[in-house]
C-alpha positions as CSV (number, residue, x, y, z in Angstrom):
1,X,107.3,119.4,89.6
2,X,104.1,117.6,89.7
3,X,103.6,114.5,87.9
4,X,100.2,113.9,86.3
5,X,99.0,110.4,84.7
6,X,97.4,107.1,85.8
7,X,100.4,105.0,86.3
8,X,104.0,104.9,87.6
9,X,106.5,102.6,88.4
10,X,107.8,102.3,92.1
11,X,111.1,103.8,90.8
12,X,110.1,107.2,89.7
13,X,112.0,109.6,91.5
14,X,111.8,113.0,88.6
15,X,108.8,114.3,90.7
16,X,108.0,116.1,93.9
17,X,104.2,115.1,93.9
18,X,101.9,113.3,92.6
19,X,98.2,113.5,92.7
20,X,96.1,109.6,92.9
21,X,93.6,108.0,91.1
22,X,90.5,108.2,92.4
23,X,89.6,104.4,91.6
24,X,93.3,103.1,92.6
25,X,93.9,105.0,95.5
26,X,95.7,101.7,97.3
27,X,98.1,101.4,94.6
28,X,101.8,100.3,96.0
29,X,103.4,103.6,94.1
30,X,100.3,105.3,95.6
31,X,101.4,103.8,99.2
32,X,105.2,104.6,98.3
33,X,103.9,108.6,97.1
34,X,101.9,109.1,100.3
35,X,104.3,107.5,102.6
36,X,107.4,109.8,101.0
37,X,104.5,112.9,101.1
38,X,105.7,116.1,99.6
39,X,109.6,117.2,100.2
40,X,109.5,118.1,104.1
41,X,105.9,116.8,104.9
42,X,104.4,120.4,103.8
43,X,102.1,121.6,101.2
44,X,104.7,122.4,98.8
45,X,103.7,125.1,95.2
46,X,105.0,122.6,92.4
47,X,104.6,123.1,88.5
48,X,103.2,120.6,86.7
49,X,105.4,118.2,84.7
50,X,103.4,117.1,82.0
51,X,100.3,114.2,81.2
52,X,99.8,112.4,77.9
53,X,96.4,111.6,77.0
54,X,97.1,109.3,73.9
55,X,97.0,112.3,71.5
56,X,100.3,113.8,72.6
57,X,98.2,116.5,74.6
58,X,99.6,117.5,77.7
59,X,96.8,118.6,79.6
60,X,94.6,117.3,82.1
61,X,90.6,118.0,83.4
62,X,90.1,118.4,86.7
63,X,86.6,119.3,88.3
64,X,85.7,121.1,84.9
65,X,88.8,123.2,84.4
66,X,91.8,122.7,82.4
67,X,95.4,122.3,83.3
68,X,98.1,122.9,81.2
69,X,101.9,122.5,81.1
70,X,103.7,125.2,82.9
71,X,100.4,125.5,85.6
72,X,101.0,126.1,88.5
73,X,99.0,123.3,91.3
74,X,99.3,123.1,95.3
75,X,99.2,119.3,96.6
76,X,98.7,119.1,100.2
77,X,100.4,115.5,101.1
78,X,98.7,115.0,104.1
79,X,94.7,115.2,103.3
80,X,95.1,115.0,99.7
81,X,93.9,118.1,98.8
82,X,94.6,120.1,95.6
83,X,94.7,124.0,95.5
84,X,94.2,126.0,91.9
85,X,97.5,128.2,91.8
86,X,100.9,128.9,93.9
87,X,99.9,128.8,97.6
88,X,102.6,130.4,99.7
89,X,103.5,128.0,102.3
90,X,104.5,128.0,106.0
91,X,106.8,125.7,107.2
92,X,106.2,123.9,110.7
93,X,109.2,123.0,112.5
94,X,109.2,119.3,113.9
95,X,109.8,120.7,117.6
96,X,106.3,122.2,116.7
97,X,104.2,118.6,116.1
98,X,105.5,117.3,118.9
99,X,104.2,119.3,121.7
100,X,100.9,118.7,121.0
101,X,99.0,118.4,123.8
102,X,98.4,115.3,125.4
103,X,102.1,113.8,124.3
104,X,103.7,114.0,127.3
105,X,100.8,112.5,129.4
106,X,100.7,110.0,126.1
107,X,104.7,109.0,126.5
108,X,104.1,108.2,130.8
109,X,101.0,105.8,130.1
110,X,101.8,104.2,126.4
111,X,102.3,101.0,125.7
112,X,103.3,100.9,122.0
113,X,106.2,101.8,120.8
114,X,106.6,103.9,116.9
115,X,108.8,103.4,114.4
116,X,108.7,105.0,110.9
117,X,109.0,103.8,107.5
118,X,112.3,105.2,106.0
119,X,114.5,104.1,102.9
120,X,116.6,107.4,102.9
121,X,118.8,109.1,105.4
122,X,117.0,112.1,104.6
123,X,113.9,110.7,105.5
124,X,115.6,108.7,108.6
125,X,116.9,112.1,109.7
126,X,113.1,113.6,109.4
127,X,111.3,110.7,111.0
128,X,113.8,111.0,114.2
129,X,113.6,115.6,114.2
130,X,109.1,114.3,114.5
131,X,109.9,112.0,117.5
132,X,110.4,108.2,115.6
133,X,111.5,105.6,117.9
134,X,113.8,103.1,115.2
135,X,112.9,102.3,111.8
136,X,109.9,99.5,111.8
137,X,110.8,99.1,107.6
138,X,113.7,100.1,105.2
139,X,112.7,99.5,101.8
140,X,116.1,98.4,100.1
141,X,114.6,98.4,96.7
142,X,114.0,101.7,96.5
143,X,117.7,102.3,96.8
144,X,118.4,100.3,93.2
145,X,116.0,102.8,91.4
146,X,118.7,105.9,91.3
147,X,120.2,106.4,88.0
148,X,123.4,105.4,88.7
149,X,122.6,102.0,90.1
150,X,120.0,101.1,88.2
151,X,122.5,99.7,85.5
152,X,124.0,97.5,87.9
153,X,121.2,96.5,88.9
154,X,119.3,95.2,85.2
155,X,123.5,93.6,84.9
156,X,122.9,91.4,87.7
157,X,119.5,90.6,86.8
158,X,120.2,89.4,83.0
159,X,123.3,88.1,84.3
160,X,123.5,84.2,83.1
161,X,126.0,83.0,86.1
162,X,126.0,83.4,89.5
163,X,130.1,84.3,89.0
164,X,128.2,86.9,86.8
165,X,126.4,88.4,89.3
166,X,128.6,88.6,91.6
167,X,131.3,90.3,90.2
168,X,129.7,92.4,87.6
169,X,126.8,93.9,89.5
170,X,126.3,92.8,93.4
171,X,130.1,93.6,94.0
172,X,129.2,97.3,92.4
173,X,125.8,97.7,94.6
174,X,127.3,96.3,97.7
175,X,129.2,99.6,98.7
176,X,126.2,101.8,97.6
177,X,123.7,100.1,99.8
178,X,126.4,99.8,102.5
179,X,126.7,103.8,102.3
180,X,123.0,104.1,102.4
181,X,122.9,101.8,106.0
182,X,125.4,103.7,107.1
183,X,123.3,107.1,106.0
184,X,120.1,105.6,107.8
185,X,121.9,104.4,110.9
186,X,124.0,107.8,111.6
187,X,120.7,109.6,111.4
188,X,118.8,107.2,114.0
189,X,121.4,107.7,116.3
190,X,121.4,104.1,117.4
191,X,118.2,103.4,117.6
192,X,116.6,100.3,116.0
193,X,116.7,99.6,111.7
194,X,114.9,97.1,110.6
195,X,115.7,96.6,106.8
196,X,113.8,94.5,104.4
197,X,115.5,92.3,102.2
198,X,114.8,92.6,98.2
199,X,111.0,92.1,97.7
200,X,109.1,93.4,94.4
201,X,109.5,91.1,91.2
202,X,112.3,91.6,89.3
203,X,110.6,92.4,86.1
204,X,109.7,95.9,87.5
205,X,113.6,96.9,87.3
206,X,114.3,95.9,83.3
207,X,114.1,98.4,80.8
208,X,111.0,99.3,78.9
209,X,112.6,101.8,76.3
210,X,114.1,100.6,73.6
211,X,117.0,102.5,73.3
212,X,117.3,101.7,77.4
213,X,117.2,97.9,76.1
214,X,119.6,98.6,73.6
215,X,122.1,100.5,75.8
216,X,122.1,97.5,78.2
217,X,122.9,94.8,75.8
218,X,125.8,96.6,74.9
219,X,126.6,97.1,78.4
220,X,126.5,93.2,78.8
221,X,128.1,91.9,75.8
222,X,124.6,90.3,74.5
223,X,122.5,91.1,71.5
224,X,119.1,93.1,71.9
225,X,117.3,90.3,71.1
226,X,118.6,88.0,74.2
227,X,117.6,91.0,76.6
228,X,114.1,91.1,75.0
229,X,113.9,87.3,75.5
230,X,115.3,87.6,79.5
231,X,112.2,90.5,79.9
232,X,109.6,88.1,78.2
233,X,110.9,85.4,80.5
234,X,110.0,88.0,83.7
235,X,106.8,88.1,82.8
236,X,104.0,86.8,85.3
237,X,100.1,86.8,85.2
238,X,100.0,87.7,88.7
239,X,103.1,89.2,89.7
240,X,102.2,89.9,93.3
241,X,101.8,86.5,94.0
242,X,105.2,85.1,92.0
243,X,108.5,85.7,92.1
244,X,108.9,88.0,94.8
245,X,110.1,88.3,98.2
246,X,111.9,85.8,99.8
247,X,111.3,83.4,96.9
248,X,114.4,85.7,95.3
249,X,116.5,84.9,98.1
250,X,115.5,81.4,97.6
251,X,116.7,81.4,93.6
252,X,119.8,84.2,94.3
253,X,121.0,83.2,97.8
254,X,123.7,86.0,96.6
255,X,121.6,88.4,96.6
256,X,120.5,88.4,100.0
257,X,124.7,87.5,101.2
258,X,125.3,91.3,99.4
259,X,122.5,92.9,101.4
260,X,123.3,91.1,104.9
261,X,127.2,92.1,104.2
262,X,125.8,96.0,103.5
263,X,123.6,96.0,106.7
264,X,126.6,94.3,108.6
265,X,129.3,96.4,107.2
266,X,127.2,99.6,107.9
267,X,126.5,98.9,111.3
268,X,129.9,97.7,112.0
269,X,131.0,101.0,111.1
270,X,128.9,103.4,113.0
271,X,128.9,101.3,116.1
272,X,133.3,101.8,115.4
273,X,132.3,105.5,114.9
274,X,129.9,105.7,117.8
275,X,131.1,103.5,121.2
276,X,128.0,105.0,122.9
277,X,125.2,103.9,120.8
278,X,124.3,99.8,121.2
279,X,123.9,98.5,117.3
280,X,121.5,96.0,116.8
281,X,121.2,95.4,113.1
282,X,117.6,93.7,112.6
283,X,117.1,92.4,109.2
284,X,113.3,91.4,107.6
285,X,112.7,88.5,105.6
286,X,109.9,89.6,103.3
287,X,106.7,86.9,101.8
288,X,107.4,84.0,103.8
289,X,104.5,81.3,104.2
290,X,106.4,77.9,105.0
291,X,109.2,77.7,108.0
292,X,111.2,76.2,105.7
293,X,111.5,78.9,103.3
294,X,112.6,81.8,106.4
295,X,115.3,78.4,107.6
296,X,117.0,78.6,104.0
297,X,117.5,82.3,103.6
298,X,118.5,82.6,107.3
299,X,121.1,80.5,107.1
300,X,122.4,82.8,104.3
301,X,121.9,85.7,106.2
302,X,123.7,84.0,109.5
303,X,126.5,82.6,108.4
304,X,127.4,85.5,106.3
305,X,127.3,87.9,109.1
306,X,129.0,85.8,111.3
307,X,131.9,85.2,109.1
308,X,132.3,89.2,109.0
309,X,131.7,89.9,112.6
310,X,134.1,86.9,113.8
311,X,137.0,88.7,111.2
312,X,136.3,92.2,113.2
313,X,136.9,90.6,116.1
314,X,133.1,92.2,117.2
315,X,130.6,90.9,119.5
316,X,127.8,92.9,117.9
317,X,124.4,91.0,117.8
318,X,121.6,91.6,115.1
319,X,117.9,89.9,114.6
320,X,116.4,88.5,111.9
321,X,112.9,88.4,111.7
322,X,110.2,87.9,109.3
323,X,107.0,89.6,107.5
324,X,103.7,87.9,108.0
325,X,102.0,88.7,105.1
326,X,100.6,85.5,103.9
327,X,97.6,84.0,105.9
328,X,99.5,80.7,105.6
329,X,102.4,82.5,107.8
330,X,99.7,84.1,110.1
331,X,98.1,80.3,110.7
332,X,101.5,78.1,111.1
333,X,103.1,81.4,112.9
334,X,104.2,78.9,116.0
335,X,106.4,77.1,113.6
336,X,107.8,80.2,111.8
337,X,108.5,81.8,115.2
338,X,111.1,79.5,116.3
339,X,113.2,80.7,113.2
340,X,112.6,84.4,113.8
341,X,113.2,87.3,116.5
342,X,110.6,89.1,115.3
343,X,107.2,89.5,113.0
344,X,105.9,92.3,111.0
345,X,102.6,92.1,109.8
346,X,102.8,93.4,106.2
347,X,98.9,94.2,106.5
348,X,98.6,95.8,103.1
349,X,99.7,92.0,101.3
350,X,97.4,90.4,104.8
351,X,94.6,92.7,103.1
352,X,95.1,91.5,99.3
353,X,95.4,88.1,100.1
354,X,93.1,87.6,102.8
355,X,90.2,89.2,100.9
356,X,91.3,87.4,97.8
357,X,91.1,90.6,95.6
358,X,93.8,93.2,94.5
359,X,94.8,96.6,95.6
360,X,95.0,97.5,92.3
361,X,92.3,96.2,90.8
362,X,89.6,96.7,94.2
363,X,88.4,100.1,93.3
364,X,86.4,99.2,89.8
365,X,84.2,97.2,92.2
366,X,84.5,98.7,95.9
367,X,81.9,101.4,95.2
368,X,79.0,99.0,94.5
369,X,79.8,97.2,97.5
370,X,79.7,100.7,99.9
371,X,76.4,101.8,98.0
372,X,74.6,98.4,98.7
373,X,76.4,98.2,101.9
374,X,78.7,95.2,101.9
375,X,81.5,97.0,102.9
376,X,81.5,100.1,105.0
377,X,84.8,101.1,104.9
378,X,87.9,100.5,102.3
379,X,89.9,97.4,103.8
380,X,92.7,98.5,102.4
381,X,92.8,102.0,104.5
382,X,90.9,100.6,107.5
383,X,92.2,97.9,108.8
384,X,89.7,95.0,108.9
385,X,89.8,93.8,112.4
386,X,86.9,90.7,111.5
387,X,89.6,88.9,108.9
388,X,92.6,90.3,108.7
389,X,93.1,91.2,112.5
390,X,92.2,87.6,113.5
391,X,94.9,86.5,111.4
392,X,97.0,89.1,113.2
393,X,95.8,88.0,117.1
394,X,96.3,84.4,115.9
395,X,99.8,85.2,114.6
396,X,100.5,87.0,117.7
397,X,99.4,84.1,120.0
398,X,101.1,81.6,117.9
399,X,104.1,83.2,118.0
400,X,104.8,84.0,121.2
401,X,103.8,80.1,122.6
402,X,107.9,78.9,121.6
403,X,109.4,82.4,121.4
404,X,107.9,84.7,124.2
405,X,110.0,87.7,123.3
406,X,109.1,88.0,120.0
407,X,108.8,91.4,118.9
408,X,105.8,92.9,117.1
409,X,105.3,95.2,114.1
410,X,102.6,96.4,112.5
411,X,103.4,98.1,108.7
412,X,101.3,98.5,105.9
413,X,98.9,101.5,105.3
414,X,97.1,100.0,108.1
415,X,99.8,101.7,110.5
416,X,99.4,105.2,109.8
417,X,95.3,104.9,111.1
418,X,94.7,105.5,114.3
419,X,91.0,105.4,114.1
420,X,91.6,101.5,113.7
421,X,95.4,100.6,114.0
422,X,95.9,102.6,117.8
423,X,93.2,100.9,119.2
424,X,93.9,97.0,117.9
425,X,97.6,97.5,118.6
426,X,96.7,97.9,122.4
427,X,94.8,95.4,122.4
428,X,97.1,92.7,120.6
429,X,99.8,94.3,122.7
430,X,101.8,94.7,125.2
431,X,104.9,95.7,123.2
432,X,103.7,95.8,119.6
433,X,105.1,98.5,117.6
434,X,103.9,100.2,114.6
435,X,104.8,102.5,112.1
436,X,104.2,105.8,110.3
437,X,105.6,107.9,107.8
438,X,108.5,109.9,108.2
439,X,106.6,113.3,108.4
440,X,104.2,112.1,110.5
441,X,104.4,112.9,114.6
442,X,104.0,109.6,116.6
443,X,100.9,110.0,118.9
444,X,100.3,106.3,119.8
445,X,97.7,107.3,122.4
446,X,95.8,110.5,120.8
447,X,92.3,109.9,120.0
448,X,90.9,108.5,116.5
449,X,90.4,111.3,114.4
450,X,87.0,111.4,113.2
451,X,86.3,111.2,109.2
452,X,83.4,111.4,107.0
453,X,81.1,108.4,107.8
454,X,79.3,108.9,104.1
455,X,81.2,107.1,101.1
456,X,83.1,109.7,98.7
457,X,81.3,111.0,95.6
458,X,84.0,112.0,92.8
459,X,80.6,114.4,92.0
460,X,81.1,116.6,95.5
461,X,84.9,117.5,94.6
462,X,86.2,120.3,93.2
463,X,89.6,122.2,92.9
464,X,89.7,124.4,95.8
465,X,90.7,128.4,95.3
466,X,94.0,128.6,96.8
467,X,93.9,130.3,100.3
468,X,96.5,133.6,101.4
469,X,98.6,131.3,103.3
470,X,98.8,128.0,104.2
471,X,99.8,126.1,107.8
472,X,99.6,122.0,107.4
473,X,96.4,120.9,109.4
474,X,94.5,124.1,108.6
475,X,92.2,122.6,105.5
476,X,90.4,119.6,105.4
477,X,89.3,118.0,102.2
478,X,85.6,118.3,102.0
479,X,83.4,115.3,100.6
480,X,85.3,111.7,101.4
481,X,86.4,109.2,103.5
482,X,89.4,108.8,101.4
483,X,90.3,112.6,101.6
484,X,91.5,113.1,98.0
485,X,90.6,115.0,95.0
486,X,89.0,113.5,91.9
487,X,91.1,113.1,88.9
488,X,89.7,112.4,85.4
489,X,92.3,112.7,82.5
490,X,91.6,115.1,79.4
């Protein structure tokens, strides 16, 4: 099923694809839709699930024609295109995208490393079939969406204890995330996980339905009117800049002891299961801007794995290591390196805050700065090597002065460009690794693909007539740097 309409929450799993909004195109459910791509990395045929328009009309306009209900649309997931009607499909095999040429001269010479960005094993398991060297980010979030944890989940969040929390929801999640490690682990087959600790605010798990609302306060004992009051109290003006990232492991120290005894657990077990392989759990403090803040949580994180691995009787080692994603971080990044085995520079948050505008927000203005030539490319899809990548060089140099075997990682959408990510990773290199998504093959030395140097024009779009057959890499989407169809709702 296709999912049409202008907004969705990071959670929404009912669909198989999506197409974007041509003035939000850096959206983080955007980022999350492109980064999962369609099921297997291939143009997929998908029906379309429905669109509201206000009226209760479930239809949608695009490029002058009329989509319906029960329509049948192609997405392509890699350029964005959209084909009118079923499109039979043919399926590439992995083996396939990896004998490109050039790879094996690529592999002797290289001096990056790629991981991918996986939350699922199914995902893991693809990212590793195209060629992925480890995991570079594990979003655990996306694991508390499912149906059947998401109850837990809102539990532990209107809990009014910490005893609460404990027992009635993280003791519940524990074992599912620990299942999901082990999932993700068995299908890297030992290579290197780096998993991200809780990050998005908490208000984008509560219910927004009232009879969801109503269901959990009977779940919890509470009336409807105290779970209304805990959403209201969620609320933030600029949520991407509040209570978020490691600011929750800050408030709930118990949340991030549950996920260090998952990743622990997990890794415990397949390294019992596997003799052979060398497990390394690495585990990613997310938003950090003051040493003091990465000191606190790590401390959580340290002593509770070291309580479990002492009882095992274990030697296994793990990391933990930090996003750079605030330019505070990337300017103190000496003093934040003494507390961390290794950075990731979370360049889409870099982008936001270094720029001082939103993701979300950018594309109502970001045209009148192409036409008057301000900006020549998005920064949010081409990395802006001026700003942001001095932050980056900085945080780099910083770093490495007290710790020089810190390990670098570039994620973000940033990571997946190698018209500008390739060639600034060699150069802030040696050793820095960056990541892609899971259908994507890692060519960390193939040369920039060229695009459209002339700004897209939602005008030059149209719905293209579905071709006989289709191979992934045969069509390009004609009229745009951003390589995407125009949508305008009916």
């Amino acid at each position: 099923m296709v999912l049409v309409r202008l907004e969705t929450s990071r959670g929404y799993r009912g669909h198989e694809g999506r197409p974007g909004h041509p003035h939000r195109p850096r959206r983080h459910d955007d980022l999350s839709r492109r980064r999962r791509g369609p099921r297997h990395g291939y143009l997929l045929r998908l029906r379309l699930l429905r669109h509201y328009d206000g009226r209760g009309n479930k239809h949608f306009e695009l490029s002058g024609k009329t989509f319906h209900e029960g329509d049948w649309l192609s997405l392509d997931g890699s350029t964005g295109s959209i084909y009118d009607g079923a499109v039979p499909t043919v399926r590439t095999p992995p083996s396939a995208a990896r004998v490109r040429p050039g790879h094996g001269l690529g592999d002797k010479y290289r001096r990056l490393s790629v991981r991918t960005n996986a939350d699922t094993p199914h995902d893991a398991a693809q990212a590793r079939k195209f060629g992925a060297e480890g995991i570079g980010l594990c979003r655990t979030e996306h694991m508390f969406f499912d149906a059947g944890r998401i109850a837990s989940f809102r539990e532990m969040i209107c809990s009014d204890t910490v005893e609460e929390r404990e027992e009635a929801a993280l003791a519940v999640l524990e074992p599912m995330q620990q299942s999901d490690f082990e999932g993700i682990y068995e299908a890297m087959e030992g290579l290197p996980v780096t998993i991200r600790f809780l990050d998005p605010p908490l208000h984008e798990f509560v219910p927004t339905e009232e009879a969801d609302i109503e269901k959990l306060a009977n779940d919890m004992g509470k009336t409807v009117a105290d779970i209304k009051a805990i959403i209201a109290g969620l609320h933030e003006f600029n949520p991407m800049m509040g209570h978020r990232g490691c600011r929750l492991a800050v408030t709930y120290p118990e949340i991030a002891a549950m996920q260090t005894r998952a990743v622990i657990k997990a890794a415990l077990n397949i390294q019992a299961k596997h003799p052979e392989w060398n497990m390394v759990p690495e585990i990613m403090i997310p938003l950090v801007g003051e040493v003091k803040e990465l000191a606190y949580v790590k401390k959580v994180v340290t002593e509770t794995a070291d309580a479990i691995i002492a009882s095992v009787k274990s030697d296994m080692k793990y990391k933990v290591g930090t996003m750079i994603e605030i330019p505070r971080a990337a300017i103190t990044a000496d003093e934040i390196a003494k507390q961390a085995d290794f950075f990731s520079f979370g360049t889409n948050d870099l982008t936001q805050m270094t720029f001082g505008f939103s993701r979300d927000d950018a594309g109502k203005f970001l045209d009148a700065y192409y036409d008057r030539k301000i900006y020549e490319n998005d920064p949010f899809a081409k990395l802006d090597q001026k700003g942001v990548g001095r932050l980056i060089e900085m945080a780099a140099k910083l770093g490495r002065s007290p710790n020089p075997d810190l390990h670098l990682g570039i994620c973000g959408e940033h990571g997946g460009d190698p018209s500008s990510s390739v060639e600034f990773c060699h150069r802030v290199g040696p050793g820095l690794c960056f990541l892609l998504p899971p259908s994507v093959s890692p060519s960390p030395v193939s040369p920039p693909r060229r695009l459209p140097s002339k700004r897209a024009d939602p005008k030059r779009f149209s719905v293209k007539k579905a071709p006989r057959s289709y191979e992934r890499g045969a069509f390009q989407l004609k009229g745009g740097r951003e390589r995407r169809e125009c949508l305008r709702t009916g």
